[in-house]
N, C-alpha and C positions, 0 to 999 in steps of 0.2 A: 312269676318268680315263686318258685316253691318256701315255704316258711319253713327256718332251720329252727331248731331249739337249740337250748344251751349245749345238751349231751353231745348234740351233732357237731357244733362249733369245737367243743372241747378235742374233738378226735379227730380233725380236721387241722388243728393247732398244732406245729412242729414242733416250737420250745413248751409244750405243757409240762415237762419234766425238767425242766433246768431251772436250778435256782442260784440268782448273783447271791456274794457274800456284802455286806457292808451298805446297803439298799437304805438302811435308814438316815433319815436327814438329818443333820446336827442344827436342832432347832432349842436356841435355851431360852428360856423366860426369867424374869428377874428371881434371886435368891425367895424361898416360899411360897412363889405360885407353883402350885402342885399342877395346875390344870395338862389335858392334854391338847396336842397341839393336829390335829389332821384335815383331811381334805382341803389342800391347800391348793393354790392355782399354781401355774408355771410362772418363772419368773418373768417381769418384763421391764423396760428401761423407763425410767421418770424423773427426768429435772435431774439427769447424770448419775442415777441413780440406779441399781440394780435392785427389783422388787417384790416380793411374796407374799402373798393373801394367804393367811389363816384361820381356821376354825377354831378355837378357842373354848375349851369349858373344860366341865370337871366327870371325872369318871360317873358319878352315879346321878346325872341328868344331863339332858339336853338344852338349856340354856346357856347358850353360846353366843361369843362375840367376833367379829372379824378383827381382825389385829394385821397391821402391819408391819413388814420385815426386811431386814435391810442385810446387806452382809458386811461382817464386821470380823475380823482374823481368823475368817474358816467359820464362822458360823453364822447362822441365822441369829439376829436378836429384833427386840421390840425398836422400831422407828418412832423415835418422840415426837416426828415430826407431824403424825397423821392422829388426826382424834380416831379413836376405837369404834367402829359401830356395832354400836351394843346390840342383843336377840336379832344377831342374822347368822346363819348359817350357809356354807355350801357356798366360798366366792368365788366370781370370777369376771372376770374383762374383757374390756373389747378397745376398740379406736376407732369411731366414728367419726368421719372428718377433720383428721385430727386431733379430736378431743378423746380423750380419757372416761368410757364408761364402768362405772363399778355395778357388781347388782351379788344379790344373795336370797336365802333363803327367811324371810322376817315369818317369825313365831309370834303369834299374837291370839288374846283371845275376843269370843265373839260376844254379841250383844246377851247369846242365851249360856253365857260364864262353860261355853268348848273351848278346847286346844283348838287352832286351825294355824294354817299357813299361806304364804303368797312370794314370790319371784318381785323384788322394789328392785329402781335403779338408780342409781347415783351419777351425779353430772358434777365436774371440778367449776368449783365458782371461783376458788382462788387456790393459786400454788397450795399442796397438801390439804386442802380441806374442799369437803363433799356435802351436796344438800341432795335430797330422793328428791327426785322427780317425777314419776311414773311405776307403776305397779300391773300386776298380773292378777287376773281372776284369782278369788280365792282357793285354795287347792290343788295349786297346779306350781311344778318345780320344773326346773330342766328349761328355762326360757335362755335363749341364745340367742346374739345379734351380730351380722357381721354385714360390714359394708364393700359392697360389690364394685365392680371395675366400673359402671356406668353412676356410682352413687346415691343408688337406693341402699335398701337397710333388708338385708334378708334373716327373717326372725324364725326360729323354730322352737314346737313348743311341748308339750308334754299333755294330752291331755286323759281323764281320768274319770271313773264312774258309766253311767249311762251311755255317754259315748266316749269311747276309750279304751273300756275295762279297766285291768289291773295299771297300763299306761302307756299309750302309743305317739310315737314323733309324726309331730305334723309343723309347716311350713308354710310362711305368705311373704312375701315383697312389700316395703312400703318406700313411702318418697325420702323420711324423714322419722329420727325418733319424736318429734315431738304427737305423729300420730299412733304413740303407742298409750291402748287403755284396756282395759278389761276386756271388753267388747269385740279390740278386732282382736285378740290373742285365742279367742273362742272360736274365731270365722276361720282359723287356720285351716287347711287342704291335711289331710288324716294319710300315712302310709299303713293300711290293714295287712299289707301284708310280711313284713318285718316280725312279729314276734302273736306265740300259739296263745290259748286265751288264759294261760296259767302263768305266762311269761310278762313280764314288762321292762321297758328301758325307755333311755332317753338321753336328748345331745350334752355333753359335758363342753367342747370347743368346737369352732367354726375355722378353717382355713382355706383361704383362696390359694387356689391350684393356679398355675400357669395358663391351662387349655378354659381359662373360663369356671370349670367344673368348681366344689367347694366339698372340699375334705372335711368329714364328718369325723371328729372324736366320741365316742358312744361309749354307753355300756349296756350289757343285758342283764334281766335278775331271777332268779325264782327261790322257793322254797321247797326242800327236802320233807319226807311224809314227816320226819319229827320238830318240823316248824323253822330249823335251821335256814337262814338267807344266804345266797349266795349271789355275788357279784360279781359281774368279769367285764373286762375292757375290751373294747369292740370298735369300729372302724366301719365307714361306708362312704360311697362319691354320693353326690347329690348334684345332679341339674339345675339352676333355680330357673333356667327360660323355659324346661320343654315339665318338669315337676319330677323328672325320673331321676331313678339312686338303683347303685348296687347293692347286691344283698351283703348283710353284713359280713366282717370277718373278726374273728379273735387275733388279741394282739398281746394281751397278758393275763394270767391268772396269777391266784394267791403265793402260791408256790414260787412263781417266780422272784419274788421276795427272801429276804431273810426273816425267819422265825421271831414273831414281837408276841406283844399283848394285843388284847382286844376288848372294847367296852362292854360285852357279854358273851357269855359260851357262845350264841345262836349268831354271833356274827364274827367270827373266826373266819369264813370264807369271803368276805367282806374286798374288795377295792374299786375305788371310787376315784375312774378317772380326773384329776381334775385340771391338766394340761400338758398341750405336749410343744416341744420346741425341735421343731424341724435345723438339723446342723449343717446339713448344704452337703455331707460328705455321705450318703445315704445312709445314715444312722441318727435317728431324733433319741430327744430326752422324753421320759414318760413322767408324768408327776402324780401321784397318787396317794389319798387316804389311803390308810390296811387298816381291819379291826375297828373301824370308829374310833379308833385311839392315840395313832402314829402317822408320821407323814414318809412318804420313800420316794427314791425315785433312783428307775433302772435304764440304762441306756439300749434299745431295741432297733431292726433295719427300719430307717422311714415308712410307715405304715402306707403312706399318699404316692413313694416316688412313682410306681407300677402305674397310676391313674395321673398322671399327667402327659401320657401319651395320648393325644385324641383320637387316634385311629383305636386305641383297647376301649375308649368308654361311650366315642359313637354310635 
């Protein structure tokens, strides 16, 4: 499979020109929290409840809380019901068995006084309230879990530096979350040929297909000569029996948004899948950061419907 770049995906994308009106989410915080609110997850159902994970801080750092959200006469507001966890970034979920997994990004520092980071998990011990349980090597984002038709736990991971590079999806099978630790998150199966060595991305959501396969929500990233980042939503199948995937494709850029803020000039180009909600009528929701600062979400054709034919991904 030939590696595409961003430019290539970009000119390959039909709607790279269209932009919806109205994209931003009506998400309000109590009277004086100035903070902003983005990369928030899709919403999903809990104890009759309609739900959404937030990223939480304040324009000029990245000390961020996950907060959650509830709807309340047209808008998103704070849920009393869930304690806040504090310094995580980047949430998102899953359903394991039934149960209810949280996990984000924890900002923490190290024994020698660095910034660093890690992918923790959250397990419900009792109605609205969460204890971690499990964690990810340190430095590595983009951890994802989704449980499969036979009830194993298919986890994909991100990894970074020496092997990696700038940051490549890689993928293992286990029995069970409770074998999840630093250790096997490392042993992960590497896709090398996904993204050029200037390039990096990684899984945002996991969805079981009909044919078995598992619809990849992605995104790719790079940097422009004047340091500029740029983000874009992207899409792939993934095998977990045989280890093969389709080459990615583009499914949104910035543009296709309406016009917001953003936490610094260098990240204007910015969105950061963070879930999509397949509507049965072959049109899903996308839910997305823009800008490190705002949360949107625009409604697009089902990214997956095409790859649920098993004779197209055979």
């Amino acid at each position: 499979m030939t590696t595409r770049t961003c430019k290539q995906l970009i000119e390959e994308y039909p709607r790279r020109s269209l932009q919806f009106p109205h994209t931003r989410l009506p998400i309000v915080l109590p009277d004086g929290d100035t903070r902003d609110v983005y990369n928030i997850s899709s919403p999903f159902s809990y104890h009759g409840a309609l739900i959404l994970l937030g990223r939480v801080e304040y324009r000029h750092n990245e000390d961020s809380d996950v907060v959650f959200f509830c709807r309340e006469s047209g808008k998103w507001v704070p849920d009393k019901r869930f304690q806040v966890l504090k310094h995580l970034q980047d949430p998102f979920y899953t359903f394991i068995h039934g149960h209810l997994i949280l996990g984000g990004v924890q900002i923490f520092e190290t024994a020698w006084k660095e910034t660093s980071y890690r992918t923790v998990f959250f397990k419900e011990t009792k109605p609205f309230s969460f204890q971690q349980f499990a964690c990810g090597p340190d430095g590595m984002k983009d951890i994802r879990l989704l449980e499969l038709s036979d009830g194993c736990v298919l986890v994909t991971t991100r990894a970074q530096g020496k092997v990696g590079g700038r940051g490549e999806i890689g993928w293992l099978i286990l029995h069970s979350v409770d074998e999840l630790n630093p250790q096997v998150f490392s042993s992960a199966n590497l896709f090398e040929d996904q993204f050029t060595s200037d390039e990096w991305g990684g899984t945002n959501q996991l969805h079981m297909l009909k044919n078995g396969k598992v619809g990849v929500l992605s995104h790719i990233a790079n940097f422009d000569d004047a340091g500029n980042r740029h983000y874009y939503c992207t899409c792939f199948w993934l095998d977990p029996k045989k280890g093969k995937h389709s080459p990615m494709k583009m499914i949104a850029v910035r543009n296709n948004f309406e016009a917001g803020e953003s936490k610094r000039p260098d990240l204007q180009d910015v969105i950061f899948s963070g879930g999509l909600v397949r509507m049965g009528d072959g049109t899903a929701r996308l839910y997305c950061g823009v800008g490190d600062a705002e949360a949107h979400c625009i409604s697009i054709p089902d990214p997956f419907s095409e790859w649920e034919n098993t004779s197209y991904v055979s």
